[in-house]
C-alpha positions as CSV (number, residue, x, y, z in Angstrom):
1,X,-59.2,18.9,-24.4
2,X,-61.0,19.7,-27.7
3,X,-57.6,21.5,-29.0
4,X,-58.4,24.2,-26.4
5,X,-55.1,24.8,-24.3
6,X,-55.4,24.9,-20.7
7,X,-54.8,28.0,-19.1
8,X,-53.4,28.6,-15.6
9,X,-55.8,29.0,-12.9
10,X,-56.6,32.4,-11.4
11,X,-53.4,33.8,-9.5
12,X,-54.8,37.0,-7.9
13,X,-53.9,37.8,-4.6
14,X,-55.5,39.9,-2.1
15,X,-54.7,43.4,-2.1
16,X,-56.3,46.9,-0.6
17,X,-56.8,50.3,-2.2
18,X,-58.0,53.8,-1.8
19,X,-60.6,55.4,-4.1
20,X,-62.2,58.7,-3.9
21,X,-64.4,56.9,-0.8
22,X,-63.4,54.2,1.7
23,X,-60.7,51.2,1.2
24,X,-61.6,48.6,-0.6
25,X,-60.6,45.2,-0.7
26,X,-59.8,43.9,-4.1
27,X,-59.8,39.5,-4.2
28,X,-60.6,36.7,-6.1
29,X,-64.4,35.8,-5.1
30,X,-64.7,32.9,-2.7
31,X,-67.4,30.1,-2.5
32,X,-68.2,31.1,0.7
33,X,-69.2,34.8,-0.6
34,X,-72.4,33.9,-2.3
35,X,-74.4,35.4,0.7
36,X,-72.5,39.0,0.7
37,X,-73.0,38.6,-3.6
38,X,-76.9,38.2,-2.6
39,X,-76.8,41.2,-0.7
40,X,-75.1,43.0,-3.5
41,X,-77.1,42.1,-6.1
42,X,-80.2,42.6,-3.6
43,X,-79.0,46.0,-3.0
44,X,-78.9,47.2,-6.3
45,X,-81.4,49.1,-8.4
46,X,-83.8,46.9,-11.0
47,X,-82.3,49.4,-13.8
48,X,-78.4,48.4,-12.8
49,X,-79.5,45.1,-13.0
50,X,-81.1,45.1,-16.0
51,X,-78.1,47.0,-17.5
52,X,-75.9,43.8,-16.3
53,X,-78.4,41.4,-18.1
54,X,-79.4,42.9,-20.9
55,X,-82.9,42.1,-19.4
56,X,-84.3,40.9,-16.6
57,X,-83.9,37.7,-14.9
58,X,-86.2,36.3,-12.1
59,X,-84.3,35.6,-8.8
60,X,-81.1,37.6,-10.2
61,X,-79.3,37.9,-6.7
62,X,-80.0,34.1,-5.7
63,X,-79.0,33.1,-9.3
64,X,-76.2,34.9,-10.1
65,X,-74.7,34.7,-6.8
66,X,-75.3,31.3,-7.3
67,X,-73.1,31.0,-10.2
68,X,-70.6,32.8,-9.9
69,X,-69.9,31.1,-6.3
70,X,-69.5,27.9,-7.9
71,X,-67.2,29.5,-10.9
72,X,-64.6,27.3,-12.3
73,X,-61.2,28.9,-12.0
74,X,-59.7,26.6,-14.9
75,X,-61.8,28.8,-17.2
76,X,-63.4,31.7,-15.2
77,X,-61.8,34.6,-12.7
78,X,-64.0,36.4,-10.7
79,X,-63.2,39.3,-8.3
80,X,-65.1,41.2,-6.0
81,X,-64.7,44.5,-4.2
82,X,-64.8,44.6,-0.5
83,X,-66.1,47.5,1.3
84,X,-62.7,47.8,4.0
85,X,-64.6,50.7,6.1
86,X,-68.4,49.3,6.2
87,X,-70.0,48.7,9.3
88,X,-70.7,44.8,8.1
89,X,-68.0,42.1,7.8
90,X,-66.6,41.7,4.3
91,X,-69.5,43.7,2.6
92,X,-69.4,43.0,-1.3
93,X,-69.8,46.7,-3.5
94,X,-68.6,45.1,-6.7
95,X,-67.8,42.1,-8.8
96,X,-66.3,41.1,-12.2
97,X,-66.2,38.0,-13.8
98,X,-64.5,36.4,-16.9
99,X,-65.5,33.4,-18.4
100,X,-63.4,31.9,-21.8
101,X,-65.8,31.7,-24.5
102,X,-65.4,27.8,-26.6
103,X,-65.5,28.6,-29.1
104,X,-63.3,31.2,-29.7
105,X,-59.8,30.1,-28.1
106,X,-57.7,32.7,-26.1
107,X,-60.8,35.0,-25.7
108,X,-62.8,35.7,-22.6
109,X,-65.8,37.3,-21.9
110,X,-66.1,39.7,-19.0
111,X,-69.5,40.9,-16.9
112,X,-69.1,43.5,-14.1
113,X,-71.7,44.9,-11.5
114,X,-71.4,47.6,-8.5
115,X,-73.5,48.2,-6.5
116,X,-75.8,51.4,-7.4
117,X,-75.2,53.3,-4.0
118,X,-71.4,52.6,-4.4
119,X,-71.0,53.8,-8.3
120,X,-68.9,56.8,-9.2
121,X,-66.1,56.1,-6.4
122,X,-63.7,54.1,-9.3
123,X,-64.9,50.8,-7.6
124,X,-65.9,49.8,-11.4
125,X,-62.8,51.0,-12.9
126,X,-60.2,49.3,-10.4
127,X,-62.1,45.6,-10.9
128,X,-61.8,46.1,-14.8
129,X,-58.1,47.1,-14.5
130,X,-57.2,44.3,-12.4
131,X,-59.7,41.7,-14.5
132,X,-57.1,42.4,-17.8
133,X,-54.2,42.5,-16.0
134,X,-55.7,38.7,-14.6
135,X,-56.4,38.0,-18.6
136,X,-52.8,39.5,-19.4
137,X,-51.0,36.7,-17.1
138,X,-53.6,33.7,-18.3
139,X,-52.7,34.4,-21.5
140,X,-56.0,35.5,-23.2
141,X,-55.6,37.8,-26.4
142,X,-58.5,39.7,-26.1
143,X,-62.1,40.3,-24.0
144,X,-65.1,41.2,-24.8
145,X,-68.3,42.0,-23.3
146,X,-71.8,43.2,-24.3
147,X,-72.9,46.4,-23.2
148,X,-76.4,48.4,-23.9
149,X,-76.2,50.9,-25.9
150,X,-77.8,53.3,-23.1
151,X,-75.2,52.5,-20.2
152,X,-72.8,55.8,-21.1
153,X,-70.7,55.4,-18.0
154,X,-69.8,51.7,-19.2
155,X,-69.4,52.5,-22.8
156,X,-66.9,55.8,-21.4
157,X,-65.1,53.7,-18.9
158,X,-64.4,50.7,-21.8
159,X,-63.5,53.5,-23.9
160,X,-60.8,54.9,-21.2
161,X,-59.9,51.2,-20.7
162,X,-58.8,51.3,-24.2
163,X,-61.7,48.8,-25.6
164,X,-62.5,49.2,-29.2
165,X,-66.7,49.9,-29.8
166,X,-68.5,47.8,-32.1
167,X,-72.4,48.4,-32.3
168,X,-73.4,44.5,-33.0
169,X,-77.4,45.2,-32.7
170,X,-80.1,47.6,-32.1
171,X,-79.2,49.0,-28.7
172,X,-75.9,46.6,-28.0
173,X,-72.5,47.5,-28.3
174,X,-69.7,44.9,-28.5
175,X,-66.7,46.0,-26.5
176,X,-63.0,44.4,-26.9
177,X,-59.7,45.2,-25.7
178,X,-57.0,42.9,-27.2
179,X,-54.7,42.5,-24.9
């Protein structure tokens, strides 16, 4: 294994709560949710998007849905954010995903999305509570995640989340919590 320990899969269990909106539906992401993570990501504004990339990608919602469907849960959680009051079955509002980086052993790196019609309802905030509480009981001692420079209301919610702010280039700001 490289001298990389192994670290337990993802444990999360299914669980509902109230926002300042509907329920919501907080669970670990399924294969079988790349169509409703298609929709999300389809649903979303080019600018959110871009935000989540630090770019653009062609294809984004096919792509990423893509990926993070097929996610490893040796060295990845993801968790989405299920719309419990929508008029569609198991509608996807939000996801976050954390992937262990290689190279740097009991560190993660996290990536987080709602959907533009469903942000400022906590929807963000919930998925990034429950992602370190998932990186608490794996055993990771810190995450980090890359976050332009222009996105206040990620900087602010990292910030209340108790990550640390490290501009790392023009326009990108490295955020970690050590856990």
């Amino acid at each position: 294994m490289n001298g990389v320990s192994a670290r337990p899969p993802c444990q999360a269990s299914e669980r509902e709560v109230r926002l300042s909106r509907p329920r919501y539906l907080i669970r670990p992401l399924l294969s079988a949710d790349e169509s409703g993570l298609v929709d999300m990501f389809s649903r979303s504004s080019p600018e959110d998007i871009r935000l989540r990339c630090l770019g653009t990608i062609k294809d984004f919602p096919h792509l990423a849905a893509k990926r993070l469907a097929g996610c490893d849960s040796t060295h990845e959680v993801a968790l989405v954010a299920i719309d419990a009051e929508a008029s569609g079955p198991g509608e996807i509002v939000g996801v976050v995903h954390l992937v262990d980086e290689p190279t740097e052993p009991g560190t993660a790196e996290f990536d987080i999305m709602v959907r533009t019609d469903m942000k400022g309802h906590g929807v963000g905030f919930q998925l990034m509570k429950d992602v370190l509480a998932q990186a608490r009981r794996r055993g990771l001692k810190k995450i980090i995640g890359y976050v332009f420079y222009e996105n206040s209301a990620m900087l602010l919610m990292a910030s209340e989340l108790g990550f640390k702010l490290a501009h790392v280039e023009t326009g990108i700001v490295r955020v970690t919590a050590h856990l």
